[in-house]
C-alpha positions in Angstrom: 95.8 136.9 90.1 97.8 134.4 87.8 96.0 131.4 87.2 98.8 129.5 87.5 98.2 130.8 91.4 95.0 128.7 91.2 95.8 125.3 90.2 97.8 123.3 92.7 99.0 119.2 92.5 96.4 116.6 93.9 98.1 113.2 94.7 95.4 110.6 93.7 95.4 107.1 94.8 93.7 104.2 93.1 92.1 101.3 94.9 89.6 98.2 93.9 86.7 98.1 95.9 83.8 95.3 95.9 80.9 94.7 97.1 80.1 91.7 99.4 76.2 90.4 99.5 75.9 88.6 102.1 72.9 85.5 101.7 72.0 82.4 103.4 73.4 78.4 102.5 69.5 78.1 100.6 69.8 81.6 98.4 72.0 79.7 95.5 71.5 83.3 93.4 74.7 84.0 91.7 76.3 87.3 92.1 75.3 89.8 89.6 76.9 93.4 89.6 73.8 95.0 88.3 72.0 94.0 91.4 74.8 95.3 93.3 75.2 98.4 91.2 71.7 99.0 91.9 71.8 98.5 95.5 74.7 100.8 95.8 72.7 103.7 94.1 69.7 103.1 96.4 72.0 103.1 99.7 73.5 107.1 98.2 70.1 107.9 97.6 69.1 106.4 100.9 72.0 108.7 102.9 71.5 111.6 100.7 68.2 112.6 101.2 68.2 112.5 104.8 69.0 115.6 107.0 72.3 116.7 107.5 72.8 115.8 111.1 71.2 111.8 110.8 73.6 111.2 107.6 77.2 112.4 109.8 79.2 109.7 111.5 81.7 110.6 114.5 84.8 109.2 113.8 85.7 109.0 117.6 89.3 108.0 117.2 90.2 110.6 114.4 87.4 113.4 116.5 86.1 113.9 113.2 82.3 114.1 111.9 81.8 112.5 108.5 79.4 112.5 106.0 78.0 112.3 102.6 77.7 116.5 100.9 76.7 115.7 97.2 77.1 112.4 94.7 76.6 112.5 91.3 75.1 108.8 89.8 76.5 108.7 86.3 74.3 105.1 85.2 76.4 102.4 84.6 77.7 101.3 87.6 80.0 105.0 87.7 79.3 107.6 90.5 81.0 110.7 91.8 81.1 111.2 95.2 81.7 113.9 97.6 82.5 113.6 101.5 83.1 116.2 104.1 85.0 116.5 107.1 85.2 118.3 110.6 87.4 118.1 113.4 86.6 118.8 116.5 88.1 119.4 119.8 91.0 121.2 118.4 90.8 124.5 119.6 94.0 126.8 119.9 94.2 131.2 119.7 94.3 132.6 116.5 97.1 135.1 115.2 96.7 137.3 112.4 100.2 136.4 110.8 100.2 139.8 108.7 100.1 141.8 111.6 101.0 139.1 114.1 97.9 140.8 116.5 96.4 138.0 118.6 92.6 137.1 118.1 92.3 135.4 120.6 90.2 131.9 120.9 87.3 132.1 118.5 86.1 128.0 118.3 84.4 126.5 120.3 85.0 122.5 121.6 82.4 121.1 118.9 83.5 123.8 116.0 85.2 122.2 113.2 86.3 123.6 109.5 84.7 121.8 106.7 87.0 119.9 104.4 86.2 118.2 101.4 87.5 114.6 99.6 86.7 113.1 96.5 86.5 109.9 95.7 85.4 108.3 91.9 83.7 105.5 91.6 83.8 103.4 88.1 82.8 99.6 87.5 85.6 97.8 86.2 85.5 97.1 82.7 84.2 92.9 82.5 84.8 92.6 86.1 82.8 92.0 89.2 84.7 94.8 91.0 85.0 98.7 90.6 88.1 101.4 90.4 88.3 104.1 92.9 90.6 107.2 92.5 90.7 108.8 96.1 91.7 112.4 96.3 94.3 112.2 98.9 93.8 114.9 101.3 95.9 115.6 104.8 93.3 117.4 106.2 90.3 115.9 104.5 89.6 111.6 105.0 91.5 108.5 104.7 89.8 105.7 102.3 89.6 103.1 105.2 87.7 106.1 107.0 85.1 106.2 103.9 84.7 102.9 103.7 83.8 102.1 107.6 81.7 105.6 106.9 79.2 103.7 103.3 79.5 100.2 106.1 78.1 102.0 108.7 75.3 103.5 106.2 75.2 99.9 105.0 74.0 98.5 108.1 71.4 101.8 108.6 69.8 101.0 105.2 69.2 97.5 106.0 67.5 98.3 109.3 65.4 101.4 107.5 64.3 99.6 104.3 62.9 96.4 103.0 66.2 95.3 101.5 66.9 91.4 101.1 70.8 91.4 101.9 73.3 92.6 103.5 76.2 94.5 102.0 79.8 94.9 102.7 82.4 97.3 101.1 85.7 96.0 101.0 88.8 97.7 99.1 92.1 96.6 98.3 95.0 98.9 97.1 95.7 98.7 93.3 99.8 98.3 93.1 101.8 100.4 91.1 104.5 99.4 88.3 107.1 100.6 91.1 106.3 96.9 91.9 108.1 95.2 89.3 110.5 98.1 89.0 111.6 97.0 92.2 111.9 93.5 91.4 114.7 94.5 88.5 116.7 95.8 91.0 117.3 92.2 93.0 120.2 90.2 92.3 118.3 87.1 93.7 114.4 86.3 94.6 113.8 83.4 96.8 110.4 83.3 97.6 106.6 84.4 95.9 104.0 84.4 98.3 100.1 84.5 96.8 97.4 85.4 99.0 94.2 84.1 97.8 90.3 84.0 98.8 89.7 81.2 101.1 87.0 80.3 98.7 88.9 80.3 95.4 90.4 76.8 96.4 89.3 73.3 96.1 87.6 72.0 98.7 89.6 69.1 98.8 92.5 71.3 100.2 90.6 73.0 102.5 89.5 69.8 104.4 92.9 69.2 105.6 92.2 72.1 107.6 89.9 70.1 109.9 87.7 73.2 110.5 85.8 76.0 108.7 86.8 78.7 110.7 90.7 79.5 109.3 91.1 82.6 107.6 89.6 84.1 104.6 92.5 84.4 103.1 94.8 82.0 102.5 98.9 82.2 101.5 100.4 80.2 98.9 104.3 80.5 99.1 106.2 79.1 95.7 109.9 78.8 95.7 112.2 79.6 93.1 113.3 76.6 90.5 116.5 74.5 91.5 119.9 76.1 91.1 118.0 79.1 89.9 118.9 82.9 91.1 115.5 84.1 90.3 111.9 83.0 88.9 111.5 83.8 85.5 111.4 87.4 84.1 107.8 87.0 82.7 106.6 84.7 85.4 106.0 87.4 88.3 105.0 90.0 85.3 101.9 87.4 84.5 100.7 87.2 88.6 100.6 90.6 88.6 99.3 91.5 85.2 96.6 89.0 86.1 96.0 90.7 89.4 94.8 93.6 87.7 91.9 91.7 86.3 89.1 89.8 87.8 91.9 87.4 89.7 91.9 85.5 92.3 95.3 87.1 93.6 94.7 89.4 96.0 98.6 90.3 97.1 101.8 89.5 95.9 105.2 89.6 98.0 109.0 88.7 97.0 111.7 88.1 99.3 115.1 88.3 98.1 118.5 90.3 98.0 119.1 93.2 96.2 122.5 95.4 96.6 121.7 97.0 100.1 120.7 93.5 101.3 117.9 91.4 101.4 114.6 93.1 101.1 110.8 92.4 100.4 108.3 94.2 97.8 104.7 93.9 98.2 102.2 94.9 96.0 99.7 96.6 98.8 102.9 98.3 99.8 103.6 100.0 97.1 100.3 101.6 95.7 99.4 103.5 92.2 100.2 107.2 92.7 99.4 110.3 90.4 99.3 114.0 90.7 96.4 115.8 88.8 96.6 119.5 88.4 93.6 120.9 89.6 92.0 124.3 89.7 91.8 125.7 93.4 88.8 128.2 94.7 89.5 131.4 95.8 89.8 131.7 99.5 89.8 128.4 100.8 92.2 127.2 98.3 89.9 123.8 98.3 89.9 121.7 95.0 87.4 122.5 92.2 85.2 119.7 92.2 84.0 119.6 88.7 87.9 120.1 87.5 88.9 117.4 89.8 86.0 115.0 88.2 87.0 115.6 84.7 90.9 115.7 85.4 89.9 112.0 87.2 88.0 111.1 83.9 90.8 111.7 81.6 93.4 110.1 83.7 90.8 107.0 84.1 90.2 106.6 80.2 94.5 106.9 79.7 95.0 104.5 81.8 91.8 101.9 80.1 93.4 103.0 76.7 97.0 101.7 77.6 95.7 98.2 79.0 
C-alpha cells in the first residue's frame, strides 16, 4: 500500500489551560508553578496506576466512558497524554458493504469501540499557565469533556491522598490571527470590550459593587476616540498580542460594520487551527501516536521560534 494511503490531516486546536489552587484567607503562599507542576504529575500518576475500571468516568450526557490509556511525563512541566473513549448504547445491525450480506446485531447495550485523543501538554514559556494542542477528533473527546474528566480525578485525589489543596483545571481558547484579519475587513469599530479576572482590579473599584459575590470576570467596554471611524491600527494588535502572554485579558470582542453590515469578532470565537499530517495504523485507520507527538513538537517549537 502507498504510504501516502497512510497518513491522513489531523485538525489540532490550541488552548491555555491553568491550574487553580485553591487555599484558605491564612495560607498567604504565593502561587508557584513548580508546586503545581508537581501536583499535576502526582494526580497522572495517581489515575494511572489504578485499574482500568476505577480510573473511567461515564460521561452520561455524551453515553460515553472516559478515561486515562497512557501519559508520558516529559520533566519540565511538559506531558503527553493519551485518553480513550467508548460509546455506549448505540447499537444498530451490521452490513458487510462489500457484499451488502447483513450481519445482523453483534453489540451489545454496554459495548462501545475504543477511540483514542491526544492532547499535549507544555508549560508556557515565563508564564504561570501551560499550552495544549488537542487532537480534534469526531469520534474521539471534546477538550471541555477532558477537562471535567482531570476535575473529576482532581477531586478523587484529594479524597485518596494527603494532599494540602485543592486543584482546579480551567482552559481558555487560544485565538487565532483570523482575529485581527477580521478586524481589517471593518469599515468602522465602535466598541472594545475586555474581560478581565475579577481579581486583577483595584479594590477600590470593586467596592462600588457593594458585595463580594459578582462575577469572576469582569467586562471593561472602551469606546472608540471622538470623531474617529476606528481605534488605532496598533492599539487592538497590542491587547491581543499581550493576551498571548501572561495577561490579564482573558477575551477580546469588537463591534462594528463591515461591508455585509455590522458584525462582531471575538477572540474565543475564533480559535488557532492547524492540520498535521499524521501517519495512520493499519486497520483502524487511528492516528500514530508517536507521529502525532513529534508532528505536535515541531509545530510547537515553530510557533515559540516565530514569537
Amino acid at each position: 500500500m502507498d504510504n501516502q494511503e497512510l497518513k491522513k490531516k489531523v485538525p489540532i486546536y490550541f488552548y491555555y489551560l491553568t491550574i487553580c489552587k485553591q487555599k484558605d484567607s491564612k495560607d498567604v503562599s504565593a502561587y508557584d508553578i513548580d508546586q503545581i507542576v508537581e501536583s499535576f504529575s502526582k494526580l497522572l500518576f495517581f489515575v494511572h496506576q489504578k485499574e482500568l475500571k476505577n480510573r473511567t468516568i461515564k460521561e452520561i450526557n455524551q453515553e460515553k466512558a472516559v478515561w486515562l490509556d497512557s501519559y508520558e511525563n516529559l520533566d519540565n512541566g511538559n506531558f503527553n497524554l493519551i485518553l480513550k473513549s467508548a460509546k455506549y448504547n448505540h447499537v444498530r445491525p451490521e452490513i458487510d458493504t462489500q457484499t451488502m450480506e447483513s450481519l445482523g446485531v453483534r453489540k451489545r447495550q454496554q459495548d462501545g469501540e475504543e477511540e483514542k485523543t491526544h492532547l499535549c501538554i507544555r508549560l508556557a514559556k515565563g508564564q504561570q499557565r501551560f499550552i495544549a494542542v488537542h487532537e480534534s477528533n469526531h469520534y474521539g473527546i471534546s477538550i471541555n469533556c477532558i477537562i471535567h474528566y482531570l476535575n473529576e480525578q482532581f477531586k478523587i485525589f484529594n479524597e485518596e491522598t494527603d494532599e494540602t489543596y485543592h486543584y482546579e483545571l480551567l482552559h481558555e481558547i487560544m485565538p487565532g490571527d483570523d482575529f485581527l484579519s477580521s478586524l481589517k475587513q471593518a469599515k468602522t469599530i465602535s466598541l472594545l470590550r475586555l474581560t478581565v479576572s475579577k481579581d486583577d482590579l483595584p479594590n477600590d473599584f470593586l467596592r462600588f459593587a457593594g458585595r463580594d459575590d459578582i462575577k469572576n470576570e469582569v467586562d471593561i467596554c472602551i469606546k472608540r476616540p471622538h470623531k474617529a471611524q476606528k481605534f488605532p491600527d496598533n492599539l487592538i494588535k497590542e491587547y491581543y498580542e499581550d493576551m498571548q502572554g501572561d495577561s490579564k485579558i482573558k477575551r477580546i470582542v469588537a463591534k462594528g460594520t463591515n461591508a455585509t453590515g455590522n458584525f462582531e469578532a471575538a477572540t474565543d470565537l475564533i480559535k488557532m487551527k492547524h492540520y498535521l499530517n499524521i501517519r495512520c495504523m493499519n486497520i483502524t485507520n487511528e492516528v500514530d501516536s508517536s507521529d502525532f507527538f513529534d508532528k505536535a513538537q515541531h509545530f510547537i517549537d515553530e510557533v515559540r521560534n516565530r514569537t
